[in-house]
N, C-alpha and C positions, 0 to 999 in steps of 0.2 A: 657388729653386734655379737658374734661369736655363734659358737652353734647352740642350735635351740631345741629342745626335746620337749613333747607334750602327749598326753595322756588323751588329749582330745582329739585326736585325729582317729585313735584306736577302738574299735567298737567296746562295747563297756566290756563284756566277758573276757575280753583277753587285755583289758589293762593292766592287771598287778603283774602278769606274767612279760608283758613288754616294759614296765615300767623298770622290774628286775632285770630286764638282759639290757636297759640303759643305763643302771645305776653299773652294773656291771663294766660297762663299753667304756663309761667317765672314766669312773673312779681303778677300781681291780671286782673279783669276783666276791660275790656278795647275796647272802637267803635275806628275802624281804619276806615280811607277813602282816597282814592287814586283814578287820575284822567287814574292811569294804571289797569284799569277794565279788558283789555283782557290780563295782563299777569303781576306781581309785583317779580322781586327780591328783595331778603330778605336775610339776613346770621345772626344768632345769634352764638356766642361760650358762654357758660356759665360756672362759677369754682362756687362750693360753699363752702366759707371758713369759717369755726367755723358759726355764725351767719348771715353771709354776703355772699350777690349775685353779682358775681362780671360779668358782661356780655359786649361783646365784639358786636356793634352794626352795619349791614350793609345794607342799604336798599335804593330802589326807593323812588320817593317825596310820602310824606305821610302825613297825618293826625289823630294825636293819643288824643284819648277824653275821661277821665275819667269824664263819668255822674254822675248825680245822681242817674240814675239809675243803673249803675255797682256798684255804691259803696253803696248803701242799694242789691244789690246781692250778696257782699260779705263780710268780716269782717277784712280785711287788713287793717293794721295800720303798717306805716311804711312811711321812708323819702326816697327820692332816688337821687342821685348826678349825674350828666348828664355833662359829660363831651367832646365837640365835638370835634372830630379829624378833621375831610373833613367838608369844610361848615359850615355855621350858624345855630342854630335852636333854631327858634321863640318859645316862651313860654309865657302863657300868666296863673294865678291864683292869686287867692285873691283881683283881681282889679288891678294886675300891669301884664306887657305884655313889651316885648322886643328880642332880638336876644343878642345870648349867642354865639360870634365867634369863629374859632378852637382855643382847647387849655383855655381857659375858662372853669367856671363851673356854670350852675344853680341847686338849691335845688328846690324839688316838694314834697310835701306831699298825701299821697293817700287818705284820709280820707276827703278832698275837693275837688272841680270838677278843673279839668288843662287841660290845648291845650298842645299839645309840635306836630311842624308841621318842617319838611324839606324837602330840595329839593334832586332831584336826585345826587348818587354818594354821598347819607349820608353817613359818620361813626361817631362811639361815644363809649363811654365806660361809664358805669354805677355801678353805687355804688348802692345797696340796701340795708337798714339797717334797723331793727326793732324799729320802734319810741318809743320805752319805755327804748330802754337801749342808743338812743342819747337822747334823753330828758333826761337821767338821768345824761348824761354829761354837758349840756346844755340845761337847762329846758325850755328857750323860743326859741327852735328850730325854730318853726313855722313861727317865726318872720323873718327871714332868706331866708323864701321862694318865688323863683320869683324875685329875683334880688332886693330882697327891700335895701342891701346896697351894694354898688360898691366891685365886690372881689379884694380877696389880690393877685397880679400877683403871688409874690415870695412861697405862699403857695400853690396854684392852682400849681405850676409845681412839690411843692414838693410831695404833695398827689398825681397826674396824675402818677410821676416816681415809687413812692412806690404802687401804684396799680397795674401798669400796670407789675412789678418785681413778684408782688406776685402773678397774674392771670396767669405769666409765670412758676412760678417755683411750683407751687402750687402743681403740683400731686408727686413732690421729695422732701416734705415739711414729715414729719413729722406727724402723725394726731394732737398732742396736740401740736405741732409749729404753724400749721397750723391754731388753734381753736385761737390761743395766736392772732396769727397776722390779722386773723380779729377782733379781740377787739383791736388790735393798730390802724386797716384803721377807727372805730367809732371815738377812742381818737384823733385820727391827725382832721379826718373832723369835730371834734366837736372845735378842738383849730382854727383850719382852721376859719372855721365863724366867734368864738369868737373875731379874729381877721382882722373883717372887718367894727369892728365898733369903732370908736375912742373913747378912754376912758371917754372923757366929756360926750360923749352921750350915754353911754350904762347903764346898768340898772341901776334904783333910788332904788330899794332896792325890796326883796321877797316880803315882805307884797303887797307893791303898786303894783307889777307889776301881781301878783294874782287879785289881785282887776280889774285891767285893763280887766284880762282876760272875769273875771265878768261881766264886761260891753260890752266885744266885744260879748263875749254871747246874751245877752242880747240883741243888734243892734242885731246880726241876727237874734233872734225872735220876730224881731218889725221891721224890714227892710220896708215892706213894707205899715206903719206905716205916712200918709204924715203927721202926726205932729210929729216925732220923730228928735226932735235937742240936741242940746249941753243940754238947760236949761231943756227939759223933762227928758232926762237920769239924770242928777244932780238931778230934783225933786224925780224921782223914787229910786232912792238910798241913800237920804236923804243929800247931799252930794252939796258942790258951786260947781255952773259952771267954774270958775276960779281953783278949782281943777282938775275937768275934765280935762279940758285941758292939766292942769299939767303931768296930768298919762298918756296922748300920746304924750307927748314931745320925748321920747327914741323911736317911731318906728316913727318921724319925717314929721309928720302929724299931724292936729289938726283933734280933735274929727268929725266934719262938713265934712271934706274933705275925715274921713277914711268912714262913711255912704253914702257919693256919690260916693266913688270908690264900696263898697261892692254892690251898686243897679246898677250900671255901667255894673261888673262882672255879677250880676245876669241876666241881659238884655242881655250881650254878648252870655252868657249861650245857653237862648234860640233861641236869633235868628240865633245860627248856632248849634245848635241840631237837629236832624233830626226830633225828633218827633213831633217838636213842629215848623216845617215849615210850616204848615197849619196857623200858630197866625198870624194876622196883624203885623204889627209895633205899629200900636197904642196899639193893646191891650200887645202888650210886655212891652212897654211905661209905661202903668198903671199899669202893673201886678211886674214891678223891681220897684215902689214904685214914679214914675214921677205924677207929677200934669199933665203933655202936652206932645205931640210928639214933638215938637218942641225944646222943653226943652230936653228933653231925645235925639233926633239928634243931639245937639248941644254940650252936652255935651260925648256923644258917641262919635263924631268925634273928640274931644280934648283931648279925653280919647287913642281912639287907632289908632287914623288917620287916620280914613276911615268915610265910612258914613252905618249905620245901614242898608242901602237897598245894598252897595256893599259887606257886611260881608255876609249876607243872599246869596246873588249870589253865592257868594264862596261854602258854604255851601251846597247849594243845587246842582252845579258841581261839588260837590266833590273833590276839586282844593285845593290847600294849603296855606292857609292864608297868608302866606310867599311872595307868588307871588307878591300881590300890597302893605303890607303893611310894606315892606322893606326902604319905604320911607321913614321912620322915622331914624334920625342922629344918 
């Protein structure tokens, strides 16, 4: 049956705090918040197959936040496939944000900061796989993550039934059956994505799309950079502006749009971090690379459909993002 983690063994006042040092023990480290302070159920079932964690997900409304600062406390490099049974769950990394309904899939990478929040009478099921041997299947995994392109319904059911078969049958598997069929769940989820982007648009070729990566690099070490545009990155790389653009044609955003999403993300960041509830608005504003608060409001609410001061409230209630910002189609 694999190992088993519950909420109910724990007296109520210290569940969310045991609940997070198991989500933590699974998966890597990780801030939960829940607005069920005096008492949070929880149910995890875990299989570990050959490479892969396959876990079975049950829990009260909650709030899951891989910071910055867990992910400089720990060393985890890996992708995770989140696939929801009961209810929606909001996800939000890289600058894109949305609801993933039951029977759907979203991709999350651990190695960047990500929301992933639901309501009460969550379930899910989870894929964990080590990001060196799906990058090796599919080298621009990353690209993938956050619902950057619409999934494939007919794969999503076919990966969900081959997972959920082999999480069941897993302890009367074989040990090298067992090792084999998690290196089939990386090859299905790696053809899985491949197969959500239609052939015109998918990669322009190794070289460019390395280069790309270069550059996306390179935005996040100048993000907060207010002259940093299309024509400075071309200068600094030696390279026309009209190429640039070229090379983010295949994740289907131009250059401009993917540097206000990445300072967007970075603002979201902080104004629902805990640590960093003390910042004004404004100085978040400045600090995600905005000329004005006004500008950074405006563009935050177009961004995730709310307004920087109601994300902050969420935040600081401990409530789940999910609550108002559902209102999005």
């Amino acid at each position: 049956m694999g190992r088993v983690f519950t909420t109910d063994n724990q007296p109520s006042p210290k569940q969310l705090a045991w609940w997070q040092e198991v989500l933590s023990d699974i998966y890597y480290k990780v801030d939960v918040y829940s607005d069920h302070t005096d008492g949070l159920h929880g149910k995890i079932v875990e299989q570990v197959v050959g490479d892969v964690s396959i876990t079975h997900f049950s829990a009260d409304s909650q709030r899951v936040l891989r910071t910055r600062e867990k992910i400089a406390a720990d060393d985890d490099d890996a992708f995770v496939l989140v696939i929801p049974r009961r209810e929606p769950l909001y996800y939000n990394q890289s600058g894109r944000n949305g609801f993933a309904p039951p029977d759907s899939y979203v991709l999350v990478q651990t190695k960047e900061y990500y929301e992933l929040s639901c309501s009460d009478s969550f379930q899910n099921v989870t894929v964990k796989m080590p990001a060196a041997m799906l990058c090796g299947r599919l080298p621009l995994a990353e690209d993938h993550c956050a619902g950057a392109y619409p999934n494939d319904p007919v794969m999503a059911r076919i990966i969900r039934d081959f997972v959920l078969w082999v999480a069941d049958h897993h302890s009367v598997l074989p040990p090298k059956l067992a090792n084999e069929m998690g290196v089939q769940i990386i090859d299905m989820v790696a053809a899985m994505l491949e197969s959500e982007v239609e052939p015109e648009k998918s990669v322009c070729g190794r070289r460019s799309n390395e280069f790309r990566k270069r550059i996306q690099r390179y935005v996040g070490e100048n993000l907060l950079d207010p002259d940093l545009t299309p024509s400075s990155i071309a200068k600094a790389f030696g390279i026309s502006t009209s190429y640039v653009h070229r090379l983010f044609r295949p994740v289907g955003l131009t250059p401009g749009r993917w540097i206000m999403q990445n300072r967007l993300q970075r603002g979201y960041e902080m104004l629902t971090n805990h640590a960093d509830l003390h910042r004004s608005i404004a100085e978040i504003a400045y600090a995600s690379g905005f000329s004005s608060q006004a500008h950074f409001s405006t563009a935050f609410r177009r961004q995730f459909n709310v307004a920087p001061r109601e994300a902050r409230k969420v935040a600081r209630d401990s409530r789940v993002f999910e609550t108002f910002s559902r209102r999005t189609p």
